[in-house]
C-alpha positions in Angstrom: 97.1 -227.7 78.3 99.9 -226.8 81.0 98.0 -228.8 83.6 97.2 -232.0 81.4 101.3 -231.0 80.9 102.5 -231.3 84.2 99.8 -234.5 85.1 101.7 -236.3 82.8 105.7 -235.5 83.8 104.9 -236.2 87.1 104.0 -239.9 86.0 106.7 -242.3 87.2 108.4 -243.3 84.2 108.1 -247.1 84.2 104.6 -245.8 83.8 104.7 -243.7 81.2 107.0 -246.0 79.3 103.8 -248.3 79.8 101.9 -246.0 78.3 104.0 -244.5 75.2 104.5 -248.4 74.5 100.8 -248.5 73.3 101.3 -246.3 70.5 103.5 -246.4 67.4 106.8 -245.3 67.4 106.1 -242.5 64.9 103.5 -241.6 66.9 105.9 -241.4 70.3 108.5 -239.3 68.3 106.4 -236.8 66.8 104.3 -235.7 69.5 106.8 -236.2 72.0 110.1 -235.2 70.7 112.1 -232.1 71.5 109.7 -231.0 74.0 111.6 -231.6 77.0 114.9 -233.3 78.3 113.2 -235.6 80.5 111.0 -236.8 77.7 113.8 -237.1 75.2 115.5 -239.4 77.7 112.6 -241.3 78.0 111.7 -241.6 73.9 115.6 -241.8 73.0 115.5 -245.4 74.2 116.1 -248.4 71.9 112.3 -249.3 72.3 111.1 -246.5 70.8 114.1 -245.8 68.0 115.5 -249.0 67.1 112.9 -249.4 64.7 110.7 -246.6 62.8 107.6 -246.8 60.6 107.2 -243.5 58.6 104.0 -245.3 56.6 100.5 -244.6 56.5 99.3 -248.2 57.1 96.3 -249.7 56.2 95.3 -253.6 55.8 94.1 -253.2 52.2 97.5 -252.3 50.2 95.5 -250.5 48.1 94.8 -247.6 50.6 98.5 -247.8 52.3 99.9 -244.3 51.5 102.6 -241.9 52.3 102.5 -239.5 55.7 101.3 -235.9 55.2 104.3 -233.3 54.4 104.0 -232.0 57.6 104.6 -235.3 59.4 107.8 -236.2 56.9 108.9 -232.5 57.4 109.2 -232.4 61.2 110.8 -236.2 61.3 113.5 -234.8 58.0 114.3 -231.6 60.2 114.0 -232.1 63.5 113.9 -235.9 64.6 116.1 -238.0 62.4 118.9 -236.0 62.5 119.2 -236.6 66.2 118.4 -240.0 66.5 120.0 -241.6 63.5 123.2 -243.3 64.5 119.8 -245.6 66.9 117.8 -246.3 63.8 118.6 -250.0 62.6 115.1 -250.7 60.5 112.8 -248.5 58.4 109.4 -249.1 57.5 109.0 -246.6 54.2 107.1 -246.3 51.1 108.6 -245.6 47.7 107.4 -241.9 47.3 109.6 -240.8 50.0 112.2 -243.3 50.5 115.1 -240.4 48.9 113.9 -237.9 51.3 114.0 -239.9 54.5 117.0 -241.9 53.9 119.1 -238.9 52.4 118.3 -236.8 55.9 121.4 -238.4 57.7 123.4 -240.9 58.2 122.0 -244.3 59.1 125.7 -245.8 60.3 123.6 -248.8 62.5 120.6 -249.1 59.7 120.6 -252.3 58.4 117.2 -253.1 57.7 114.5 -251.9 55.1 110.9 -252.5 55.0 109.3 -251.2 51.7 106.4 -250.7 50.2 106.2 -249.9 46.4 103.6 -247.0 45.4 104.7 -246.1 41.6 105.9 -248.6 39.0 108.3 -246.0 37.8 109.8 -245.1 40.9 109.7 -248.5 41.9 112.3 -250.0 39.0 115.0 -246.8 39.1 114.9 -247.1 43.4 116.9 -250.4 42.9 118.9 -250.1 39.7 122.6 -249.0 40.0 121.5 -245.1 39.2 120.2 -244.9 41.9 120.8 -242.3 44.6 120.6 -245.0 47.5 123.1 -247.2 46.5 125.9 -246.3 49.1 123.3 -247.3 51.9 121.5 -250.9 49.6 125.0 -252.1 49.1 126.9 -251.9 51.8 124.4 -251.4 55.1 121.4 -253.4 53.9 121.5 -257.5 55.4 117.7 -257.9 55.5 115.0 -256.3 53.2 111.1 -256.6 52.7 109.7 -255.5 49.7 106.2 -255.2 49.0 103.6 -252.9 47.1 100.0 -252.0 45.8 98.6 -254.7 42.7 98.5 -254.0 39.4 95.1 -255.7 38.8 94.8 -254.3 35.7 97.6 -256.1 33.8 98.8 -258.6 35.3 101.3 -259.9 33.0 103.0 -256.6 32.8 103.3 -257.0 36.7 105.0 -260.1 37.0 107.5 -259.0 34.6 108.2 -255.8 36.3 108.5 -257.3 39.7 111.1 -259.7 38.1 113.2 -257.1 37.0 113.0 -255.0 40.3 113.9 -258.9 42.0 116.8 -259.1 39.8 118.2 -255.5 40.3 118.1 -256.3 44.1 120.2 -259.0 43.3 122.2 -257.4 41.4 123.0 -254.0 43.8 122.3 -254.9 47.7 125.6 -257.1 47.8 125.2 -258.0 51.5 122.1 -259.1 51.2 121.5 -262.2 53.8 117.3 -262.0 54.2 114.2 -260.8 51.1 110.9 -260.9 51.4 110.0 -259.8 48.3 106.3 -259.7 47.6 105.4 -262.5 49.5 102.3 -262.7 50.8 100.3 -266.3 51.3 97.2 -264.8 49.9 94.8 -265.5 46.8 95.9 -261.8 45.8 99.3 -262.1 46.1 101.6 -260.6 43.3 103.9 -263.1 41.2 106.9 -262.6 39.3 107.7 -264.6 36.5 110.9 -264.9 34.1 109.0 -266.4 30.9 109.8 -264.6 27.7 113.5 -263.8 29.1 116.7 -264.8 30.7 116.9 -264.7 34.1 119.8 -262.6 34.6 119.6 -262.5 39.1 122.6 -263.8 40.9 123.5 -263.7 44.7 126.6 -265.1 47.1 125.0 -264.1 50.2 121.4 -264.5 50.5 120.9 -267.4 52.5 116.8 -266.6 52.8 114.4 -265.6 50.8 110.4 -266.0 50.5 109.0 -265.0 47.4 105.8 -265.3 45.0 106.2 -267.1 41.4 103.7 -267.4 38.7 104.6 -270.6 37.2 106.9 -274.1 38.5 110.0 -273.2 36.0 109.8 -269.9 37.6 110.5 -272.2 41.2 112.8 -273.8 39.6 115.4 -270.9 38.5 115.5 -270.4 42.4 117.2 -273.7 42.6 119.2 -273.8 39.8 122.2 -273.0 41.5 122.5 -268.9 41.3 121.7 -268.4 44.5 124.3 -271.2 46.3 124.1 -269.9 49.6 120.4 -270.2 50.0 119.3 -271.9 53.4 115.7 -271.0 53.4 113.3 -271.1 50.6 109.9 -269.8 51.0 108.0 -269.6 47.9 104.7 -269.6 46.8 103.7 -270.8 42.9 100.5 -269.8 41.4 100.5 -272.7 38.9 102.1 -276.0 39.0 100.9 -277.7 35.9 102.8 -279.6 33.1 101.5 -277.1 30.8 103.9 -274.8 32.1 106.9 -277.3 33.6 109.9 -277.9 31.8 110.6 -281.8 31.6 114.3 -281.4 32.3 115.3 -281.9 35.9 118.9 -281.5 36.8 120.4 -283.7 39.6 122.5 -281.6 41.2 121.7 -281.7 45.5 121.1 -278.8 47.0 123.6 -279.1 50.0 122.8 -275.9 51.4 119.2 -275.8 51.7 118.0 -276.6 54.8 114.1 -275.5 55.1 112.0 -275.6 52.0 108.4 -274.5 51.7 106.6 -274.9 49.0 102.4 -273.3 48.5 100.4 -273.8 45.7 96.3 -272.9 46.6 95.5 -274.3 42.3 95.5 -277.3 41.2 99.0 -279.2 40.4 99.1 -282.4 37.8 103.3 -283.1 38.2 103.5 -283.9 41.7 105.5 -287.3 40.9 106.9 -286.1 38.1 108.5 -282.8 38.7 108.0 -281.9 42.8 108.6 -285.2 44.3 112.7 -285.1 42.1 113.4 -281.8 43.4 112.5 -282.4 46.7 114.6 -285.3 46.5 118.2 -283.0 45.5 117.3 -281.5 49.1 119.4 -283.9 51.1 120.3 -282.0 54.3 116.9 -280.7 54.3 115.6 -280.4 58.3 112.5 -278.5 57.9 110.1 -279.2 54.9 106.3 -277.5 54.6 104.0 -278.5 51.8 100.6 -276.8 50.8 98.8 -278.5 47.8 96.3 -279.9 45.9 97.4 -282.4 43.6 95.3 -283.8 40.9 95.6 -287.9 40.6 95.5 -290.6 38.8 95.1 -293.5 40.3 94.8 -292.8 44.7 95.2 -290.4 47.1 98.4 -289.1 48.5 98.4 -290.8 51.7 101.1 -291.7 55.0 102.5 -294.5 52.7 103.3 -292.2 50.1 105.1 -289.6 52.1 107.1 -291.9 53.7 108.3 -293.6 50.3 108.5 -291.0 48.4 109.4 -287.9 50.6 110.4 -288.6 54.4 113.0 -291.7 52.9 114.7 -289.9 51.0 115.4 -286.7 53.5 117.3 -288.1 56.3 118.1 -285.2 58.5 114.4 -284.0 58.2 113.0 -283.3 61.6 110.1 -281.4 60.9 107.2 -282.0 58.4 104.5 -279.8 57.8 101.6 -280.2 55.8 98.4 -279.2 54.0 97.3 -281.2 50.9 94.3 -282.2 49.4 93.8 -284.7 46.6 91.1 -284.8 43.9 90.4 -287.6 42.0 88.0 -288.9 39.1 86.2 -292.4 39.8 83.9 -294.9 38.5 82.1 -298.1 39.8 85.0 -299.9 39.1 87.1 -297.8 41.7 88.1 -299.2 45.4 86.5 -296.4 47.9 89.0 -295.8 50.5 87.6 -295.0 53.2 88.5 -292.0 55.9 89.9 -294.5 58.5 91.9 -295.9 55.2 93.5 -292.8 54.8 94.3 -292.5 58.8 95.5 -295.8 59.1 98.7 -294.5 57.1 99.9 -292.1 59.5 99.9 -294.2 63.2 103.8 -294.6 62.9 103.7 -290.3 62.1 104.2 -290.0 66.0 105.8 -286.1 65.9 102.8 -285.3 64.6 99.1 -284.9 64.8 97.6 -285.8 61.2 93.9 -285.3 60.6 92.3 -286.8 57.6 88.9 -286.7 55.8 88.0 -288.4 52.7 85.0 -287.6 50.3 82.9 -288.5 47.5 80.8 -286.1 45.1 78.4 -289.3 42.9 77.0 -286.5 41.0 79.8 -284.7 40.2 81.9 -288.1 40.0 84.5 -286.7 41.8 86.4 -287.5 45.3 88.8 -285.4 47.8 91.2 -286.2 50.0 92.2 -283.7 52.3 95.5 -284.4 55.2 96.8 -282.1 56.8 99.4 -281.7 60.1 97.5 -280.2 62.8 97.4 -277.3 64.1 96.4 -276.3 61.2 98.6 -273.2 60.1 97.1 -271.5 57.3 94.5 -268.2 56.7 92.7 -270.6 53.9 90.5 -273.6 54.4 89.1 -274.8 51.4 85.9 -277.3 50.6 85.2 -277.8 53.6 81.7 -280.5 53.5 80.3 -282.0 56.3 82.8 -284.4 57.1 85.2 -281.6 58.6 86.6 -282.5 61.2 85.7 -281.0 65.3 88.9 -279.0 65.6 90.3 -275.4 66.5 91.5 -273.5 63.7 92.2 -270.5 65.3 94.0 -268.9 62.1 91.8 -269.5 59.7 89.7 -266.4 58.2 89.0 -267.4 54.4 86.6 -270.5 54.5 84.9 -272.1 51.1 82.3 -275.2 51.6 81.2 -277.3 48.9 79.1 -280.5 49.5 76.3 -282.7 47.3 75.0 -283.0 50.9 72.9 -280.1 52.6 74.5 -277.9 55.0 72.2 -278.0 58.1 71.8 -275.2 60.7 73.5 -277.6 63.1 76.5 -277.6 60.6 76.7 -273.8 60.7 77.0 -273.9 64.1 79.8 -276.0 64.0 81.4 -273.6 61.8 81.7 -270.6 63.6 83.0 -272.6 66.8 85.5 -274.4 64.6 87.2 -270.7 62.9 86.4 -268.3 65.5 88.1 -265.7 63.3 86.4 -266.5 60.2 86.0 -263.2 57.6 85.1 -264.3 54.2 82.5 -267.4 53.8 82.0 -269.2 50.3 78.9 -271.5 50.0 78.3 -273.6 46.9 75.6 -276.3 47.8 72.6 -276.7 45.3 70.8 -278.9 48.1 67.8 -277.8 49.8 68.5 -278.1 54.0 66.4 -281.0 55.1 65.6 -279.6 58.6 64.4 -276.1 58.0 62.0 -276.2 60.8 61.4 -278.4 64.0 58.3 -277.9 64.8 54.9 -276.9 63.8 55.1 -272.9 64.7 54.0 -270.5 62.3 56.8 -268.1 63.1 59.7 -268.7 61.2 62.2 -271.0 62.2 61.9 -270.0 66.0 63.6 -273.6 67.3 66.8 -273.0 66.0 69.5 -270.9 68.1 70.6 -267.9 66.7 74.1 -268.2 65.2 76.3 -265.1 65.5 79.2 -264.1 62.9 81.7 -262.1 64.7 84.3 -261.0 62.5 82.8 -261.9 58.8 82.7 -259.1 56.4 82.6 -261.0 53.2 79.8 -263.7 52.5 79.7 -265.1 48.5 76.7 -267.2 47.7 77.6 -269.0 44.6 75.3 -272.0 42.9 73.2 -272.4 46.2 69.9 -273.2 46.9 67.5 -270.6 48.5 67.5 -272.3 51.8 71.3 -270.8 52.0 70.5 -267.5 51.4 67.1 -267.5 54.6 70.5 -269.6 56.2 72.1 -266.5 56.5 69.4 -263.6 56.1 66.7 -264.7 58.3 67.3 -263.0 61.7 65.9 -265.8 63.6 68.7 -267.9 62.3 72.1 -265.4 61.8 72.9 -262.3 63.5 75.8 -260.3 61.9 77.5 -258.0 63.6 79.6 -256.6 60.7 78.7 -254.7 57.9 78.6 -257.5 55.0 79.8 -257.5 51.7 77.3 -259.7 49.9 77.2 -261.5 46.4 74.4 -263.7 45.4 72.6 -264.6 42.6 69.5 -261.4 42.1 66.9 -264.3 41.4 68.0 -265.9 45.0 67.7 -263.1 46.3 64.2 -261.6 45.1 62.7 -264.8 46.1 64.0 -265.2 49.7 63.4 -261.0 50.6 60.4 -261.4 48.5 61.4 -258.5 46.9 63.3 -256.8 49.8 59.7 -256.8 51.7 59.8 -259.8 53.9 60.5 -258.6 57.5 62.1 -261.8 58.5 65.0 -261.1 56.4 65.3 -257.0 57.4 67.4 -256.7 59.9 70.5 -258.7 58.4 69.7 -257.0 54.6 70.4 -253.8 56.5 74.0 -254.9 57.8 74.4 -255.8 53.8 76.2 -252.4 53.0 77.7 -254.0 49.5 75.6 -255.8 47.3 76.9 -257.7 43.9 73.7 -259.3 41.9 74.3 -261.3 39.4 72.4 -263.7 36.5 72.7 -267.2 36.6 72.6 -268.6 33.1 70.9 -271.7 32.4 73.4 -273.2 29.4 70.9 -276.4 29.0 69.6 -274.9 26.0 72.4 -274.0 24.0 73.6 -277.4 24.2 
C-alpha cells in the first residue's frame, strides 16, 4: 500500500489533477483528504470544492438514497469544517440536509440542489420552523428541488408539492432561479392549486421551471405574483377546456422574456386560451412550444404561426417548436397534402422546419406533425412510415402507430434515425408484407440483422404477430440489453410456440422482465 502510495505522489500534478478529475468530487474528498499536505493542496482547489454532491445517485429516483453514516460522518467531522468558506453549491437529500448544512458555516453557499426522500420531512424543511432558515433566506439565489413519486396517490402529491412550492416562496427571500420538480418526462410530478387559494408570492425570482397538473394551474404563474419573472419553464399535464377557466385577463407580461410551454396530452383550447396568453407576452425573445392540439377544422400550419403567434411577438428572435395536430375527417374533407403543410414555412428562413402529414381511413383520423429541427426532445411520438430521414440524436422514448405495415426495411431506418433509442412502443395490427425474400426454408435468412444498442424497454401493444418474430427472431434482431418486455400472452405463445421455437431463443433469453397480458375481444358485449 506504501508503494502504490508513493507511485502516486510522485505523479506530476497536472497529471493527477487529470486523474482525480474523473471521479466525483465526494469521491476526491473522501479518499483523499487529510492525508497529506501536498494532496490537500491539490484537492482544496475550486474544481474539486466549489461544488459537492453528498447523494447516493441513481437514474431511477426511486433508488436515489442517502450516503452511509460513515461517509456523512467523516465529511460532518473532518472535511466540511475545513473547506466550507469554498463550498458555493450542495447536492443533498432531505434525510440529512440538517446535519450537513448545520456542520459550519457555508458564508459563499449560495446554491442548493435537493432531493426529497420523506413527505414529512419534506413540508417542515421549508416552512418558517425550520432550522435552515438563516442559510434559505438570506444565502440561497438558486435552488433545485426534486424527489421520489408518490405513485400511489397522486392527488395527494400534487397538493403537497404545492404547498412545499408555496413555502419556498414564502421563506427563501432572495430567491432569483427554482427548478422545482421539473422534469420533461411522462413521470414527472405535478403540482396543482385546485381546491385552494394559491397563497405563493415572490419579488425576486426572475426564473423558474416547474410541473403543473392542469392550464389554470399555468395560469396562476402569470397572474402577476411573481412580477419579476423572466423565464418560464413549465410543463402542463392537461390542457383541456374541462379544466380551463374562461376568463383571461389582459394584462402584458412586460417582463417575461422566454416562455416554454410542454404539454405531451392532448389540448382542445389552443385558440381559445394558449394563443391570448401568448399574446400578453410582448417583449417576449425566446418562445418554445411542445403540443398536440386537437382541431376542428385544419392543421396548425406556417400560416398559422405567423398570424396568430410570430405577429403579435415583435422582439421574438427565437422560435422553437414541436407540435402535432390530430384531426377527424370525412369524404367531404380537403386532404392537405405533406408538401401543403411545407409550403407554409419557406419564408421560416432561421429555421429548419420538417413536416409530415398523415391519414388513418380506418380509424378516420389524420396527424400533422411540425416540428423545428434539430429536434430537441427525449420523446418522439407516432412515428408511421412517413417519418422523416433525419438524426435525432436525443431521442430515447419512441411510440409508432401506422394502418400501414412496419417492414423490416422500416426498422432499420429506425435505429439509424435514434441511435440512443431505450424504450420502443409498437401498435400496428397489420401483418408485414415482406416477411421473407426468397424461397429458403430457413427463417428469414435475407434480411440483415438489426441490432438495438441501448433499448431496455420494448411494449407490444395491439400488434400483429409478425411484430413480435420482428423483434424475437434472431435472424432478424439482436439485443444487446437485457429487455423489459410486455406483450399480449396469446402473441406470444404463438410466435415461441410455446417458448419451444429455437428461432426465437436467443432474444427470449435477453427478456429478463416479462408482463403478459389478455386481450379482450369487446365485440360481443356490444
Amino acid at each position: 500500500m506504501k508503494y502504490s502510495f508513493v507511485q502516486l505522489m510522485d505523479l506530476p500534478v497536472e497529471i493527477l489533477m487529470i486523474i482525480f478529475k474523473k471521479l466525483n468530487n465526494d469521491e476526491v474528498l473522501y479518499s483523499l483528504k487529510n492525508i497529506n499536505m501536498q494532496l490537500d493542496q491539490i484537492i482544496d482547489d475550486p474544481i474539486f470544492t466549489n461544488e459537492i454532491s453528498l447523494i447516493k445517485y441513481n437514474s431511477l429516483a426511486d433508488l436515489t438514497s442517502a450516503l452511509p453514516d460513515i461517509v456523512l460522518d467523516r465529511f460532518y467531522f473532518q472535511i466540511l469544517p475545513k473547506i466550507c468558506h469554498k463550498i458555493k453549491c450542495f447536492t443533498l437529500e432531505t434525510l440529512s440536509i440538517e446535519r450537513i448544512l448545520l456542520a459550519a458555516k457555508y458564508c459563499n453557499l449560495y446554491q442548493l440542489n435537493i432531493f426529497c426522500m420523506n413527505e414529512e420531512i419534506d413540508i417542515q424543511l421549508f416552512t418558517e420552523k425550520s432550522r435552515l432558515l438563516h442559510i434559505f433566506q438570506k444565502q440561497i439565489v438558486t435552488l433545485c428541488v426534486s424527489g421520489r413519486r408518490v405513485l400511489s396517490d397522486r392527488y395527494s402529491e400534487m397538493y403537497t408539492l404545492a404547498n412545499i412550492f408555496s413555502n419556498i416562496l414564502l421563506n427563501f427571500i432572495n430567491l432569483l432561479h427554482l427548478k422545482f420538480y421539473s422534469l420533461y418526462d411522462y413521470n414527472a410530478a405535478y403540482l396543482s392549486f385546485v381546491n385552494q387559494s394559491p397563497m405563493f408570492f415572490s419579488s425576486t425570482l426572475v426564473g423558474l421551471h416547474i410541473n403543473v397538473y392542469n392550464f389554470n394551474d399555468c395560469l396562476y404563474l402569470l397572474d402577476g405574483r411573481l412580477h419579476q419573472l423572466h423565464t418560464l419553464f413549465v410543463k402542463v399535464f392537461h390542457i383541456l377546456s374541462l379544466f380551463h377557466s374562461p376568463d383571461i385577463t389582459e394584462e402584458k407580461l412586460l417582463n417575461l422574456k422566454c416562455f416554454s410551454l410542454i404539454c405531451f396530452n392532448d389540448s382542445d383550447i389552443y385558440d381559445e386560451a394558449i394563443v391570448p396568453h401568448l399574446h400578453r407576452m410582448i417583449n417576449l425573445e425566446k418562445l418554445l412550444l411542445y403540443l398536440v392540439i386537437m382541431c376542428n377544422r385544419t392543421f396548425i400550419d406556417g400560416n398559422d404561426l405567423k398570424k396568430n403567434i410570430i405577429n403579435h411577438l415583435p422582439l421574438l428572435r427565437q422560435f422553437i417548436f414541436n407540435i402535432h395536430s390530430k384531426l377527424s375527417f370525412d369524404n367531404e374533407m380537403h386532404f392537405l397534402s405533406n408538401k401543403d403543410i411545407q409550403d407554409t414555412f419557406t419564408d421560416f428562413k432561421d429555421y429548419e422546419v420538417i413536416s409530415s402529414v398523415d391519414y388513418f381511413p380506418n380509424d378516420g383520423s389524420s396527424q400533422s406533425h411540425i416540428y423545428t429541427y434539430p429536434y430537441t426532445l427525449r420523446h418522439y411520438n407516432n412515428i408511421t412510415n412517413n417519418f422523416p430521414r433525419r438524426l435525432f440524436n436525443y431521442v430515447q422514448v419512441v411510440t409508432l402507430f401506422d394502418e400501414r405495415s412496419f417492414e423490416h426495411e422500416f426498422f432499420m431506418r429506425l435505429v439509424q434515425a435514434f441511435p440512443c433509442l431505450k424504450d420502443l412502443t409498437i401498435t400496428n395490427s397489420e401483418p408485414q408484407k415482406h416477411k421473407q425474400y426468397s424461397n429458403s426454408n430457413d427463417e428469414n435468412q435475407d434480411f440483415s440483422m438489426i441490432e438495438y444498442p441501448h433499448l431496455i424497454y420494448l411494449n407490444l401493444f395491439e400488434i400483429h404477430d409478425d411484430y413480435a418474430e420482428q423483434f424475437l427472431l434472431d435472424t432478424k434482431t439482436c439485443f444487446l440489453n437485457n429487455i423489459r418486455l410486455s406483450i399480449d400472452d396469446d402473441v406470444i405463445q404463438r410466435v415461441t410456440q410455446n417458448f419451444t421455437r429455437d428461432a426465437t431463443r436467443n432474444n427470449y433469453s435477453k427478456v429478463k422482465t416479462l408482463y403478459r397480458y389478455q386481450s379482450v375481444d369487446l365485440s360481443k358485449y356490444c
